[in-house]
C-alpha positions in Angstrom: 0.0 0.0 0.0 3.2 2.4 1.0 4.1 1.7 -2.4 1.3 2.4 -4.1 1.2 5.6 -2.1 4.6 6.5 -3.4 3.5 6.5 -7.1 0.8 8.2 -6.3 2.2 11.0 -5.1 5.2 11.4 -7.3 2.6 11.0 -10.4 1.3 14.0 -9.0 4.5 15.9 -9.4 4.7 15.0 -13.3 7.6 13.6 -14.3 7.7 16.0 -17.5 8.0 19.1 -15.7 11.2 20.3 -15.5 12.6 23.0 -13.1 15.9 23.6 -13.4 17.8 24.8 -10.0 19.3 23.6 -7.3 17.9 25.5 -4.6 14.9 23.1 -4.6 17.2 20.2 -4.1 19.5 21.2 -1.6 16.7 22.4 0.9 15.2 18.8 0.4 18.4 17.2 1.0 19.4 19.5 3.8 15.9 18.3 5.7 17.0 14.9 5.2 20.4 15.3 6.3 22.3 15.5 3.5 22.6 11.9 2.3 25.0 13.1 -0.5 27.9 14.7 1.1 30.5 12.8 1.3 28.9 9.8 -1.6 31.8 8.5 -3.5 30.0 9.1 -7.2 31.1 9.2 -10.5 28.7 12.0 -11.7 28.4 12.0 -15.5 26.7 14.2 -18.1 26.4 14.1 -21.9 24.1 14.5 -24.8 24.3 10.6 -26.1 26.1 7.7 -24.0 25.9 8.6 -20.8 23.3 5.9 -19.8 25.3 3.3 -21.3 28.4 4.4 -20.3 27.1 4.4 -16.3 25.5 1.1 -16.8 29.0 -0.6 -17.9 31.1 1.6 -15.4 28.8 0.7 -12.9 28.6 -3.2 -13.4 32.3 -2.9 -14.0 32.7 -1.8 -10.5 30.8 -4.5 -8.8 32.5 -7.1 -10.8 35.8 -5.5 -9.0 34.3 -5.9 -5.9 32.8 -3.0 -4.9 28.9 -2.3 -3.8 28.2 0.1 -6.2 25.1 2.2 -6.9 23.6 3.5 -10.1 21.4 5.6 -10.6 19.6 6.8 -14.0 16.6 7.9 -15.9 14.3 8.0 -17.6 13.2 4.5 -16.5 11.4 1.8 -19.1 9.0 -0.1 -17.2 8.9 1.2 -13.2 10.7 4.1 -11.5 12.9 1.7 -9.6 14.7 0.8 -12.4 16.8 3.9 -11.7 17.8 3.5 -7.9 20.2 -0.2 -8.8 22.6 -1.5 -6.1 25.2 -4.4 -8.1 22.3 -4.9 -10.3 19.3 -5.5 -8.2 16.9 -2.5 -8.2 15.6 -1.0 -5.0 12.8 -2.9 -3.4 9.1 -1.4 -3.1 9.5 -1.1 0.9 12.3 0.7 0.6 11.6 2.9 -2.2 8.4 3.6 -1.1 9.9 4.5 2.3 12.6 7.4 1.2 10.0 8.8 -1.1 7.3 9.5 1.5 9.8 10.4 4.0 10.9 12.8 1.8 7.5 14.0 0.9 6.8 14.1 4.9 10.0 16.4 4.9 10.4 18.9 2.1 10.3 22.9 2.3 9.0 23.6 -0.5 7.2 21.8 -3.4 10.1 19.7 -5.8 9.9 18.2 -9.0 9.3 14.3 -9.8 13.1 14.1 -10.5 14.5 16.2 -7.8 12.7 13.8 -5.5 14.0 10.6 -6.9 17.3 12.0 -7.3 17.1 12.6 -3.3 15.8 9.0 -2.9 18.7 7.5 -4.8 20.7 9.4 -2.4 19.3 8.0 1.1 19.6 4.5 -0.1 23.5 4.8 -1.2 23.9 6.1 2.1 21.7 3.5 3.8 23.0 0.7 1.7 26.7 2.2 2.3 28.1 2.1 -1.1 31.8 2.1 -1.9 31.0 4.2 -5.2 27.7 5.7 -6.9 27.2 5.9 -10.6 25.1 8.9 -10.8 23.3 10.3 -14.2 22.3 13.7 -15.1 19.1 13.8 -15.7 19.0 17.2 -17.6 22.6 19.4 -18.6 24.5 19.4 -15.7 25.0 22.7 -14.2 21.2 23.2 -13.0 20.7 19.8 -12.8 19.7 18.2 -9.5 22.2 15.4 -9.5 24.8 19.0 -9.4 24.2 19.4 -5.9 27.0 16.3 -5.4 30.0 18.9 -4.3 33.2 16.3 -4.3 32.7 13.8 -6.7 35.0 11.4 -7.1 35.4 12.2 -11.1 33.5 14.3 -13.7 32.8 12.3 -17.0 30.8 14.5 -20.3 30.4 11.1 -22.8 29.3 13.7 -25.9 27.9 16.9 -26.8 24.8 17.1 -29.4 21.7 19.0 -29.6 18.9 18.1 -27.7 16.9 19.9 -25.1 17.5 23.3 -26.7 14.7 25.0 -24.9 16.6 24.3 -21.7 20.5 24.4 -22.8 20.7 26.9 -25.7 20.8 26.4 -29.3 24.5 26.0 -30.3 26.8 23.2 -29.4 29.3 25.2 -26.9 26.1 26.8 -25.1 25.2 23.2 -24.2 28.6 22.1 -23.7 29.2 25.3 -21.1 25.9 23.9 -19.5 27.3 20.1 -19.2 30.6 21.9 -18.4 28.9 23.3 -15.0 29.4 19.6 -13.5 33.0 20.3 -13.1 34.4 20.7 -9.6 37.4 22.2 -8.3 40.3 19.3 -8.1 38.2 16.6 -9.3 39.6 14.7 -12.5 37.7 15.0 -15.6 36.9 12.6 -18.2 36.0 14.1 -21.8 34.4 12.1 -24.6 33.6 15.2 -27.0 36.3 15.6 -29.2 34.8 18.1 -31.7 37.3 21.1 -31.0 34.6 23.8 -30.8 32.4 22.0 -27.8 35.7 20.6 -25.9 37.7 23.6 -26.1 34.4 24.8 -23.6 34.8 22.0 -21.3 38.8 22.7 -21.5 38.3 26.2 -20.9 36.1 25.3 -17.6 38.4 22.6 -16.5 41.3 24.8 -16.4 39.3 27.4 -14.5 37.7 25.3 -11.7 41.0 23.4 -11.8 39.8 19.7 -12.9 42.6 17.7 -14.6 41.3 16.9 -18.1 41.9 13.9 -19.4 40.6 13.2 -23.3 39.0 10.4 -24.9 40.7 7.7 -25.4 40.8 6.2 -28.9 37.7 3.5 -29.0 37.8 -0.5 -28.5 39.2 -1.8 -31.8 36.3 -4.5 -33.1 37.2 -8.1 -33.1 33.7 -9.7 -34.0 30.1 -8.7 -33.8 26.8 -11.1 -32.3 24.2 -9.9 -33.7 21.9 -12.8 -32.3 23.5 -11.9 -28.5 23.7 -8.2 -29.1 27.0 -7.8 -28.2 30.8 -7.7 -29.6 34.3 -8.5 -29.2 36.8 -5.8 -29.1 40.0 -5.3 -28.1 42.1 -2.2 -25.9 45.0 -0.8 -27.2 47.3 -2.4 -24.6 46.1 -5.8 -26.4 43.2 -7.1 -23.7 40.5 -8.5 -25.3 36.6 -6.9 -23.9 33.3 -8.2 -24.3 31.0 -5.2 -25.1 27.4 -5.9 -23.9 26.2 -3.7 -26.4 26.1 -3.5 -30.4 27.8 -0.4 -32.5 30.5 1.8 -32.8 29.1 4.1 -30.4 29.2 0.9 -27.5 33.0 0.8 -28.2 33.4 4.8 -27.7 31.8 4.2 -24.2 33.6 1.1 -23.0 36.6 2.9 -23.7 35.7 5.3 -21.5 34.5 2.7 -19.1 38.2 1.6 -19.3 39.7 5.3 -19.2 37.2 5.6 -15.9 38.7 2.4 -14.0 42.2 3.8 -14.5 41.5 6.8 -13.4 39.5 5.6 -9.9 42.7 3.5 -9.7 40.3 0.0 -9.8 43.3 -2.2 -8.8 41.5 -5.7 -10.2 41.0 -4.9 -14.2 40.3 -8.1 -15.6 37.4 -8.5 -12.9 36.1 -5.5 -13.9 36.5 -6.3 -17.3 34.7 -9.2 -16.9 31.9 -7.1 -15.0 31.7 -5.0 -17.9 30.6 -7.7 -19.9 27.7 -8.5 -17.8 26.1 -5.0 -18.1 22.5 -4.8 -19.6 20.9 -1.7 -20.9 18.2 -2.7 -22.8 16.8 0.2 -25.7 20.1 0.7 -27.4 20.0 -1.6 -30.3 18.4 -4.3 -28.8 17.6 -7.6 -30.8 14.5 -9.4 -29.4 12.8 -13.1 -30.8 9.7 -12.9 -31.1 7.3 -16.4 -30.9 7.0 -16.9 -34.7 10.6 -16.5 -35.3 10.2 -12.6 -36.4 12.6 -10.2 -35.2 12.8 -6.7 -33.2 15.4 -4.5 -33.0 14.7 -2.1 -30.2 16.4 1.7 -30.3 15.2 5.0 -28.2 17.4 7.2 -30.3 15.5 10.6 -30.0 18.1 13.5 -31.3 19.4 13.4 -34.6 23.1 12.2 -33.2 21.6 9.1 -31.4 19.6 8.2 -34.9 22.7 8.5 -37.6 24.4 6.3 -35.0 21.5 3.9 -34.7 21.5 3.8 -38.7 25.2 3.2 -38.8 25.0 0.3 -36.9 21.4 -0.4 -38.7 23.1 -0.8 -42.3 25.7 -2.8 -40.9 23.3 -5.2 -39.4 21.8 -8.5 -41.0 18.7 -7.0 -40.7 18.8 -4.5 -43.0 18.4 -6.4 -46.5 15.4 -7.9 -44.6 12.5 -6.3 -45.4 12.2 -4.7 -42.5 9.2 -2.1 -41.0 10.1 0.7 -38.9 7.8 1.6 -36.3 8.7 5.2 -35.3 7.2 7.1 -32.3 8.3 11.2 -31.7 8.0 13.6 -28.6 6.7 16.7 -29.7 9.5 18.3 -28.8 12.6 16.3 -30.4 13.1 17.4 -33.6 11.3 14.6 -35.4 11.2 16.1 -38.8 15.2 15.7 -38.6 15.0 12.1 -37.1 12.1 11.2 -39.7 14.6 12.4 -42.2 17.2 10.0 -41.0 15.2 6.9 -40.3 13.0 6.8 -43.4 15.9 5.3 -46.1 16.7 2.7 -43.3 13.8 0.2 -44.4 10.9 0.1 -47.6 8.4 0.2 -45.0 7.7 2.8 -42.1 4.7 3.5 -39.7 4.6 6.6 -37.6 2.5 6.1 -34.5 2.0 8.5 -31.3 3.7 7.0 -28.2 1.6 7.1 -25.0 2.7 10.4 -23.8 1.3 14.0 -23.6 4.0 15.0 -25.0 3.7 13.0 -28.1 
């Protein structure tokens, strides 16, 4: 009943109202006591990758040993999906318990994401994680994952354009937004390479004082399962990765992964390595049987980077001399004319639908 309490009253808050800020946030975690300070989180922005790239870091660190929490969004099925200890989502008791606390608690209204994000940070503590995985939801520097003050490292996987109305209409506008994660002696991990957007993130590193260190080159492809979803690669020091994930852009991000456990000093590599492999984050390319024997390839690419990615990998695919039918479904506020654009030479057939969303 708790539970059913919970999802009730966070409905009630709207998950697609944003309110950027942190003011909100901090005065709800301050009447809580301040679960955060002191969390040992990665704290990661970017416009594409950044789920992926937390979901291999973080079952990367729990295959080295460490109880590690993640935490995401948007979430598929149910909201716990994005509160995950070593895998295992948070239970309904206990979810259900830190958001009505927090509802008992707060000064002043907060949004559906500021009060998950708050959530996510009373179970680390009350689960005592060795390391947090922690998503931005929105940007970064008025994001409410932001109020994390010492993070153990800053990661920013890419910069594209998405979210415009909040972030601004070029590329280094967004990247100065994504750049306001970036705190004052924390290392920094950058995945952009395009030199207008990174030389922003450079530019704010040196002036908070972050220690930039720059994409590595990707995983160098060894063999792709296409039935499995996943791929072979290799590093450049020669050891051989299983990437949970299909495309080029999965072997940008495990890179990174690798980049990430160097630079947290993760003493046992090939366990984490192995970790790695056992990641799932399901929507990125993901092959599904059917009964019947037909096929689905499942993708939530919704800017026009995520998409000419997605069709990369799409061309590449068996699948594509198949006859295939895309089934397409656009938020009113993506720019679907742009993905339409992109997705429409991938297959003979095509059906735009609205997904179940008032923002559809």
């Amino acid at each position: 009943m708790e539970y059913a309490d919970a999802l009730s009253f966070l409905e009630g808050r709207q998950e697609t109202r944003w309110k950027l800020g942190l003011e909100r946030i901090e005065g709800l975690l301050a009447s809580v006591g301040d679960p955060h300070d002191g969390l040992p989180a990665v704290h990661v922005a970017g416009t594409n990758g950044k789920g992926s790239f937390c979901a291999m870091l973080a079952s990367a660190l729990s295959g080295a040993g460490l109880k590690t929490g993640l935490y995401t969004s948007p979430h598929l099925v149910c909201p716990r999906e994005r509160i995950v200890i070593d895998g295992k989502p948070i239970s309904e008791a206990d979810f259900a318990r830190h958001i009505l606390r927090l509802k008992a608690c707060e000064p002043e209204e907060t949004t559906y994401f500021e009060l998950v994000t708050a959530a996510a940070f009373l179970h680390f503590r009350q689960e005592g994680v060795d390391a947090a995985v922690v998503e931005v939801g929105l940007g970064g520097r008025l994001d409410a994952t932001n109020a994390l003050k010492t993070p153990l490292l800053s990661v920013v996987t890419s910069i594209g354009y998405d979210h415009m109305e909040h972030l601004g209409a070029t590329l280094e506008t967004i990247a100065g937004e994504k750049a306001g994660i970036l705190k004052a002696g924390v290392p920094f991990l950058c995945g952009e390479e395009d030199p207008l957007p990174k030389g922003v993130l450079a530019a704010r590193a040196r002036a908070v004082g972050a220690r930039l260190r720059s994409a590595p080159a990707p995983l160098r492809r060894l063999a792709e399962d296409w039935e499995a979803g996943s791929q072979r690669a290799v590093t450049p020091g020669g050891t051989e990765v299983a990437v949970p994930l299909l495309g080029d852009a999965a072997l940008k991000n495990a890179a990174l992964v690798v980049a990430a456990l160097e630079l947290l000093k993760v003493s046992e590599m090939g366990r984490a390595l192995a970790g790695l492999a056992r990641a799932r984050w399901p929507g990125r390319f993901e092959v599904r049987r059917l009964s019947g024997g037909k096929t689905v390839v499942v993708d939530g690419a919704h800017n026009p980077a995520a998409m000419e990615a997605f069709a990369a990998t799409w061309r590449r695919s068996p699948f594509f001399a198949q006859d295939p039918l895309i089934v397409m479904g656009v938020l009113a506020d993506k720019d679907w004319e742009r993905l339409s654009a992109l997705a429409a030479p991938l297959a003979g057939r095509f059906l735009a639908t609205a997904p179940p969303s008032p923002r559809a």
